[in-house]
C-alpha positions as CSV (number, residue, x, y, z in Angstrom):
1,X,81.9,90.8,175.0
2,X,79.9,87.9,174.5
3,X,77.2,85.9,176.7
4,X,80.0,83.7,177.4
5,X,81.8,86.4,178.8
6,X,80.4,86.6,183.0
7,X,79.8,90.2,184.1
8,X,81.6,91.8,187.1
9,X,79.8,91.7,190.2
10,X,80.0,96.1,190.7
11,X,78.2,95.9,187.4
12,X,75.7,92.6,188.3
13,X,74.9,94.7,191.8
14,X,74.3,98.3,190.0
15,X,71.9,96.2,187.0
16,X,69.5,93.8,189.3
17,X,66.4,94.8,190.3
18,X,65.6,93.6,193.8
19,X,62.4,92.9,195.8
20,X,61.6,90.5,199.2
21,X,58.8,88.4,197.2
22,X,58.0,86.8,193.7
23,X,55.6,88.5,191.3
24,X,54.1,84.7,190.7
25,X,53.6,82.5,193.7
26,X,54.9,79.0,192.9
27,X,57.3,79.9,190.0
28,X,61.2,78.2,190.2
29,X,64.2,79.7,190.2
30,X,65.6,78.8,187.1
31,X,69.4,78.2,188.6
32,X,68.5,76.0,191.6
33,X,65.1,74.8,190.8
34,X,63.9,76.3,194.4
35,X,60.5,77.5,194.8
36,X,60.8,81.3,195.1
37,X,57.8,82.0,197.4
38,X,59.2,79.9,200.1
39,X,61.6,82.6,201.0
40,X,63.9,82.6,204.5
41,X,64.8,86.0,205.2
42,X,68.2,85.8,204.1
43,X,66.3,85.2,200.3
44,X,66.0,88.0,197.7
45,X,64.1,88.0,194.6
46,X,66.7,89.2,191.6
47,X,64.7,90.4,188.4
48,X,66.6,90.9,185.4
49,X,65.9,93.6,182.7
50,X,63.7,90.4,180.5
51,X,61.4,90.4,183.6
52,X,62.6,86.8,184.7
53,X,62.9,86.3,188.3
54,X,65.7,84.4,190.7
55,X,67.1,84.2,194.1
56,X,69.5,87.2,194.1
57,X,72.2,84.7,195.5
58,X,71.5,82.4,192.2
59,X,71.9,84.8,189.9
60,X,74.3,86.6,191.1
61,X,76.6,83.7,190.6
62,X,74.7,83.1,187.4
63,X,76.0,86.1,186.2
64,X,79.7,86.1,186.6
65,X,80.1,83.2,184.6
66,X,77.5,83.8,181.5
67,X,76.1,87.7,180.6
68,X,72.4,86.1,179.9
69,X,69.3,85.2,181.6
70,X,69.3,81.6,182.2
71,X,65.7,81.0,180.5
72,X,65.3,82.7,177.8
73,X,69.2,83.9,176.8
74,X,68.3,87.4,176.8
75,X,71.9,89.9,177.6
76,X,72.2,91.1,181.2
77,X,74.1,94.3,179.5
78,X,74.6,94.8,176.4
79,X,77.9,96.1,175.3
80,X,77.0,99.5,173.9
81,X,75.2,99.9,177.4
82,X,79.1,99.8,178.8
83,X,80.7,101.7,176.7
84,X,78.2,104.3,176.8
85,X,78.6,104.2,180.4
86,X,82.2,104.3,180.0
87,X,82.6,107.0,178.0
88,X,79.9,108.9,180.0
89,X,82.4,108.5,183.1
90,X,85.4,109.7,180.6
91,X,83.8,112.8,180.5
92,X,82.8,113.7,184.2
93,X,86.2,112.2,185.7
94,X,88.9,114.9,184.1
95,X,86.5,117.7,185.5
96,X,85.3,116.0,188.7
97,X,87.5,117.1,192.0
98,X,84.7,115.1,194.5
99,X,86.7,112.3,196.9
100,X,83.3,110.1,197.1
101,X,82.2,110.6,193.3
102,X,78.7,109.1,192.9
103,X,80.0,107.4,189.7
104,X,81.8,104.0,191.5
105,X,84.8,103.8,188.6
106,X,85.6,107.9,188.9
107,X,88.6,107.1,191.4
108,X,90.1,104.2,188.7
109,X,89.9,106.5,185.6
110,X,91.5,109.4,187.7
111,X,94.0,107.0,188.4
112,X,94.3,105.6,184.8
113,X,94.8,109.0,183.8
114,X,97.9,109.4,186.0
115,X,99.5,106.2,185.2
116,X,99.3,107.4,181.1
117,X,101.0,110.6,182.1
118,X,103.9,109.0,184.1
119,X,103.8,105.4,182.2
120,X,107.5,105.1,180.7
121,X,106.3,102.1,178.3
122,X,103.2,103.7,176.7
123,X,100.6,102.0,174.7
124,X,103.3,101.9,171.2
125,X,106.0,100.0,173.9
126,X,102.8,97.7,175.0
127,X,101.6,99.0,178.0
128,X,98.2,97.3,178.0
129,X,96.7,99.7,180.2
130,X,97.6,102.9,177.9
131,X,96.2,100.7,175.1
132,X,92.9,100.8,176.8
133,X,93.3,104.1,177.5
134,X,94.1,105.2,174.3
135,X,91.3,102.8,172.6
136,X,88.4,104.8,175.0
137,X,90.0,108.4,173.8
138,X,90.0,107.5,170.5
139,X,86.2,106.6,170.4
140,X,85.7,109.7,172.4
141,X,86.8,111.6,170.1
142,X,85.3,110.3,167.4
143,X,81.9,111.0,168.6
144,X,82.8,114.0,170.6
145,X,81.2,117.9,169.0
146,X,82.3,119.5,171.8
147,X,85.0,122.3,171.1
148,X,86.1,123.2,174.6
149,X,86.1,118.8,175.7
150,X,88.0,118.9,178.7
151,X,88.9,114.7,178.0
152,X,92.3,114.7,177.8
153,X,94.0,114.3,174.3
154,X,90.0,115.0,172.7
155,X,91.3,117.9,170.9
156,X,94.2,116.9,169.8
157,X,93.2,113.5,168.5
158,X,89.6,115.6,166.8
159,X,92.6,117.7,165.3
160,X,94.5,114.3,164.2
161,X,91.1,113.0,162.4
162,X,90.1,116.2,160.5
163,X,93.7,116.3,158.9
164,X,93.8,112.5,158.1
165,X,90.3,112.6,157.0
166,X,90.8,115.8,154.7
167,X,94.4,113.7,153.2
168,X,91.9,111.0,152.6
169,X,89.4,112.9,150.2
């Protein structure tokens, strides 16, 4: 991902810090050059992890299009925020049996899951979604210690590493 990639607006909502009034009276919004202390009620102050301020509306749009702050380029996310996040949710979702998870993407991955076990094409026929799938469990299992991992294929692919790693040296 780049800054010229735009962030999703589940991830935009879950990363903006909110509040109903300006830390500086008289400071801009960088996007539409509005004085942020003249608020209507409808008007949100948005406050990105570099501590820059916007309308909530502003840089909410903002967002989807570029993954930086608009003044001084700084990342919304970074990428290895994601993926950590990503992988986190690769661990809680095969042991998870909760029908309103707390973690928004749970639902998705237990369905991702399902599609690799009944997906006729697979990831080596060029099903794009197994690829995915098969790219996250791959770095799982990379980084995973765990002996009993309950992420399906962890094993198996830990197993697959050790022997090509041990033909290697």
């Amino acid at each position: 991902m780049t800054i010229e990639d735009g962030l999703s607006k589940e991830i935009i909502t879950r990363h903006l810090k909110t509040s109903d009034h300006p830390k500086n009276e008289g400071e801009l919004c960088a996007v539409c050059l509005d004085d942020l202390s003249r608020l209507n009620k409808k008007m949100i102050i948005g406050t990105l992890d570099c501590g820059h301020e916007y309308h909530k509306s502003c840089i909410k749009k903002w967002l989807t299009r570029k993954n930086c702050c608009p003044l001084c380029k700084a990342t919304g996310i970074s990428v290895r925020d994601k993926l950590r996040k990503v992988l986190e949710l690769l661990v809680h979702t095969p042991q998870c049996h909760t029908a309103n998870c707390q973690y928004q993407n749970c639902r998705k991955l237990r369905g991702l899951f399902k599609h690799g076990m009944e997906c006729k094409v697979r990831a080596s026929g060029g099903c794009e979604l197994c690829k995915k799938m098969w790219n996250l469990l791959q770095l799982h299992a990379r980084a995973c210690k765990e002996s009993e991992c309950n992420v399906p294929r962890c094993r198996d692919l830990k197993e697959h590493l050790r022997r090509e790693h041990a033909h290697l040296a």
